[in-house]
N, C-alpha and C positions, 0 to 999 in steps of 0.2 A: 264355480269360479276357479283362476286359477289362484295357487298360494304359495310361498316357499315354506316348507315347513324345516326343523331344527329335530335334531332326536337329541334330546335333553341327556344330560349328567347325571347321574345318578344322585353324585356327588361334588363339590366343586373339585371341576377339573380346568386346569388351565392350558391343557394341550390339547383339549375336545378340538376338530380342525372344521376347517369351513368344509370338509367334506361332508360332514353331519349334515349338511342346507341341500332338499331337495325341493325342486318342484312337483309338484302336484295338481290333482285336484278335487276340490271339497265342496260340499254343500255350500249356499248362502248362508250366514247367518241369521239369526232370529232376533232382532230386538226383544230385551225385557219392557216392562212399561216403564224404564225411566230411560230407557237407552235410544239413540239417535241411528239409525240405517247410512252407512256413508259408502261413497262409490270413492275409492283412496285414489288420491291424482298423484303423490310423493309421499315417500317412506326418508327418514334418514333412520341408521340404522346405528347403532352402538355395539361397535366391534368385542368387546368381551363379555354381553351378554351370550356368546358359547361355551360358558364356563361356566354359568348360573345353573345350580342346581333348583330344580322346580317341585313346590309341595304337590303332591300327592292329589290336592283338591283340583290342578290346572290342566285343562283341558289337553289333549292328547288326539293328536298328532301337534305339536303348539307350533303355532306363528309367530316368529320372534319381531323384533322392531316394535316400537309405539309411540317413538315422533310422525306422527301423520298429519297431512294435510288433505282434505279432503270434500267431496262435495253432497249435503243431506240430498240422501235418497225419503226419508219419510222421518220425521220428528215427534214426539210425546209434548213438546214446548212450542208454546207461539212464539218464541223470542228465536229459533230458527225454521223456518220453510224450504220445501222441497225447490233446487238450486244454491242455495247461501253455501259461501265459500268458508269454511273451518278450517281449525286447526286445533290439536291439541296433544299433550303426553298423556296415554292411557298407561291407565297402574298395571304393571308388567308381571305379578303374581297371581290376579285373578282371572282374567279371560283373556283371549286372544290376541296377538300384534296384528301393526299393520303392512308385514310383507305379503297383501291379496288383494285384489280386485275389490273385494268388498269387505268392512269392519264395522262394528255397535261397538258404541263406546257412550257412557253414560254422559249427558247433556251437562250434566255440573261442570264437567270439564272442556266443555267446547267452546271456542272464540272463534267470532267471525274473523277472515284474514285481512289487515291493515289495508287499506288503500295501495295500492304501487307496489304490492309484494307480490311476486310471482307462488308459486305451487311448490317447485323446489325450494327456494329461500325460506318461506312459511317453515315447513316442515323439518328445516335445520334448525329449528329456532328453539321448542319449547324445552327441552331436556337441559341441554346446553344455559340458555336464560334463566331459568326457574333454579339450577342449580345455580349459578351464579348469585344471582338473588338471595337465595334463603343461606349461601354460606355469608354473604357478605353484609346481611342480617344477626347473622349471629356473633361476629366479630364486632357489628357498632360500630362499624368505624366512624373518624372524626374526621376534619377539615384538617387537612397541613399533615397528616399521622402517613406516616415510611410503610410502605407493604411491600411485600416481596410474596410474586406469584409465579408458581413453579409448573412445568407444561404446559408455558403460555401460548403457545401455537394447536394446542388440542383446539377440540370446537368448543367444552367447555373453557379455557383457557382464555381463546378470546373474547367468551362474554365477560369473563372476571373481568380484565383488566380494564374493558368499558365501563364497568357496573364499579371497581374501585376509582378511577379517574372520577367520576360524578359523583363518588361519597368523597374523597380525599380533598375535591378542588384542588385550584392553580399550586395552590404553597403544600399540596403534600406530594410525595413522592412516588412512582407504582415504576418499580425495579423488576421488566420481566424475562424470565429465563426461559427458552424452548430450543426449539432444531430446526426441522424445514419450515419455512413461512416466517422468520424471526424479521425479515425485513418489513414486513405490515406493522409490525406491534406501535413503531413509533404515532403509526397516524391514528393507532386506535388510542392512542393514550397514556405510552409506556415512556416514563423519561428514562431509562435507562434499557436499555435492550443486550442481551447476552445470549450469544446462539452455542449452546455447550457443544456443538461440533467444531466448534473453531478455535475452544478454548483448550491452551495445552495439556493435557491432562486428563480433558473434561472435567477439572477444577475450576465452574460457574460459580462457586462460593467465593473464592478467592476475589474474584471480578467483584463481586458484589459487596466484600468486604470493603474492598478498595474503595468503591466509588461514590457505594455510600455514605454520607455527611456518618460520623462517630463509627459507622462499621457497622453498626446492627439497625433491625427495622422493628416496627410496633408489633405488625404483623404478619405473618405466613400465610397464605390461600395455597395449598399443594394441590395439585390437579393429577399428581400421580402414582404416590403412595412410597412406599420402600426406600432404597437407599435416597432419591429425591426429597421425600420425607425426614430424613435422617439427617442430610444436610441441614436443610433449611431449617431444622429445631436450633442448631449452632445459630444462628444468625439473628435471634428472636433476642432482645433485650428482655432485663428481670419485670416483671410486671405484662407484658407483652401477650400474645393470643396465637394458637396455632390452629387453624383449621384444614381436614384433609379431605377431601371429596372422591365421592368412585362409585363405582358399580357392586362391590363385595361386598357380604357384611363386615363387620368391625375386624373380627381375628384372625382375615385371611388380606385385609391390606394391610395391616399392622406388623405381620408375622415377618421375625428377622429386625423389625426396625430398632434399634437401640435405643435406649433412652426414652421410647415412649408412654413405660408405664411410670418413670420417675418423672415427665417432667412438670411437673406439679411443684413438684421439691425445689423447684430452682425459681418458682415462683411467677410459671408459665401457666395459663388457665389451654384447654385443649378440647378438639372436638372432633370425632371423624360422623361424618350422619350420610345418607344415604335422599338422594332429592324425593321430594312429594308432589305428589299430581298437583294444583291447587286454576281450578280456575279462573278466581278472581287475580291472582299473583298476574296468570297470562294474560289477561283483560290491560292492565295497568303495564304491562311488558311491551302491547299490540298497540298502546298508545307512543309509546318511546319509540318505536319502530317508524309507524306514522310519523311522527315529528321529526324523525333524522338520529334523534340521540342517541339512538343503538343501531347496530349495525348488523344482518346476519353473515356467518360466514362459512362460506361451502367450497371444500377443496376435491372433491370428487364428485360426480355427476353418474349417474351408470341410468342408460338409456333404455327402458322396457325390466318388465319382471322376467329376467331370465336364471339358470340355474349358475352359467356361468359367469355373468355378469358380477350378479349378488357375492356368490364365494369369492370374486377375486377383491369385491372391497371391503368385505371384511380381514380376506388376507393382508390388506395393504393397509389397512387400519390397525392390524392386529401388529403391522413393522415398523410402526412410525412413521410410515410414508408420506402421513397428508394433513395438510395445514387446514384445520376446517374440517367441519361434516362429510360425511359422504351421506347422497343422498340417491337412492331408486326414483326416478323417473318412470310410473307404473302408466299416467293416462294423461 
C-alpha cells in the first residue's frame, strides 16, 4: 500500500519540517484480534504532530495522522461488517496513523459515520470534538457562565465554541478570539468575535476586557498555549477555571508562560491535559452531528495521498493559514 511516513524526533523538536513526510511503500497491515482492517477514504491530519517525540515501543518507519475516516475491510465485531462507513481517532503512541491506503485500528474506538456526513467532514471531526468535549467537561460549565476561547478559528477552536454555546445556553456569554476564519464564529455561537489581526497591537485582551459585562470571564478554553495562554489567565475572575489544550505534554506548552505555576494562588483552579481516544464520547458526538447541533469544520481539502500535497498542509497548518481541519482526501 501506499503511505506517507514522518521520520520522528528524537526529541521534541519544533522545527522538525514537513520535509521529514515521505511517501512510500509498505506492507498491508495485520489486524490483531480485537482490531478492525480499514481501506482510509480521509485523513485530517494535526500539523504539530512533527514535533512529537515517539517511544521507543512505536512502530518505525511511523505513519503520522489518526483522524480517519474509513471503510471496514474485515472486523472481529458483529457491530461493524465488511463495507460500514467509520470513523475514529486512533491513539497516536501505540501503532500506526492514518496517512495509507490501509489502517487497524482497535473496534473500541470506531463509529459508524452519521447519516449526511461525507468522508472528508467525518474525518475532521474526532480529535477536534472529543477534545472539545473532554476540556469542556472538565471545566463544568453552567448555564449563563462568561467563557473566553482563545484560537477559535483552529479546528479544535471551533468545536469549543459549539460545545460551550450548548453548556453556557442563551444567557451565557462564549467571547471568541482567532485570525483567519473569525467571521464564521458568530454563526457557530460566539457573541462576541475578536479577529487579533485587526486588533491594534494584537492587544485581543483589551477587546475582551471592554466588551465584556465586569471585564473578566468564569472561564478560559485556550486552544494555543504560550503567550495566548498567558493573556487569557489575566482575564479569569477569583474563583474561575483555566483550561489549555494541545498536542505537547505539559512542560513544553507551558514553557515561558508566566504566571502558570502560581495561579492557584490567586484562586484560579487550572488544567492543561492532552485529548483521549474514547469511543462511546464519539458515538454521543455522531449523534449531535446527525441532528445539526454540531457542525464540522474543514478549511483545507488536499486531493489524493501525495508527498507534495500532504507537506504543504501541514506547512500551512503549521502558519496559521487555515480556518478548520485540513484534511487528505486518500479514496
Amino acid at each position: 500500500m501506499r503511505a506517507i511516513t514522518l521520520l520522528t524526533p528524537q526529541s521534541y523538536d519544533p522545527h522538525n519540517p514537513p520535509t521529514s513526510l515521505t511517501l512510500t511503500t509498505l506492507p498491508l497491515p495485520v489486524p490483531s484480534a480485537s482490531q478492525a482492517l480499514l481501506r482510509i477514504t480521509a485523513t485530517a491530519i494535526t500539523p504539530y504532530e512533527l514535533s512529537w517525540p515517539m517511544p521507543a515501543s512505536t512502530p518505525r518507519p511511523r505513519i503520522p495522522a489518526h483522524d480517519i475516516a474509513g471503510i471496514i475491510v474485515s472486523s472481529p465485531s458483529e457491530q461493524f461488517r465488511p463495507g460500514d462507513r467509520v470513523f475514529a481517532l486512533m491513539p497516536p503512541f501505540v501503532g500506526q496513523g492514518g496517512l495509507a491506503e490501509y489502517a487497524v485500528c482497535d473496534v473500541k474506538f470506531l463509529v459508524k459515520v452519521p447519516r449526511g456526513l461525507g468522508d472528508v467532514e467525518a474525518a475532521s471531526v474526532p480529535r477536534a470534538a472529543l477534545t472539545a468535549v473532554q476540556a469542556c467537561g472538565w471545566v463544568d460549565l453552567k448555564e449563563g457562565e462568561k467563557v473566553l476561547v482563545s484560537g477559535a478559528t483552529g479546528a479544535v477552536g471551533r468545536m469549543v465554541v459549539q460545545v460551550v454555546r450548548r453548556k453556557v445556553g442563551e444567557k451565557g456569554m462564549v467571547a471568541a478570539v482567532g485570525g483567519v476564519g473569525s467571521d464564521d464564529l458568530k454563526g457557530m455561537g460566539a457573541g462576541l468575535v475578536v479577529n487579533y489581526r485587526e486588533v491594534e497591537g494584537g492587544r485581543w485582551e483589551d477587546v475582551v476586557k471592554r466588551e465584556v459585562e465586569g471585564g473578566k470571564v468564569d472561564v478560559v478554553v485556550d486552544c494555543i498555549g504560550g503567550e495566548s495562554l498567558e493573556r487569557g489567565m489575566r482575564l479569569v475572575k477569583s474563583g474561575g477555571k483555566v483550561v489549555t489544550v494541545g498536542s505537547p505534554p505539559p512542560a513544553w506548552a507551558r514553557e515561558g508562560v508566566k504566571g502558570w505555576e502560581e495561579i492557584e494562588e490567586h484562586g484560579l483552579k487550572k488544567l492543561f491535559f492532552i485529548v483521549e481516544e474514547d469511543g462511546e464520547q464519539l458515538e454521543d458526538i455522531a449523534e449531535l452531528l446527525e441532528s445539526g447541533d454540531l457542525k464540522p469544520s474543514v478549511g483545507l481539502v488536499i486531493d489524493g495521498l501525495t508527498e507534495e500535497g500532504v507537506r504543504d498542509a501541514y506547512s500551512r497548518g503549521l502558519n496559521g493559514g487555515l480556518s478548520g481541519s485540513a484534511v487528505v482526501k486518500i479514496a
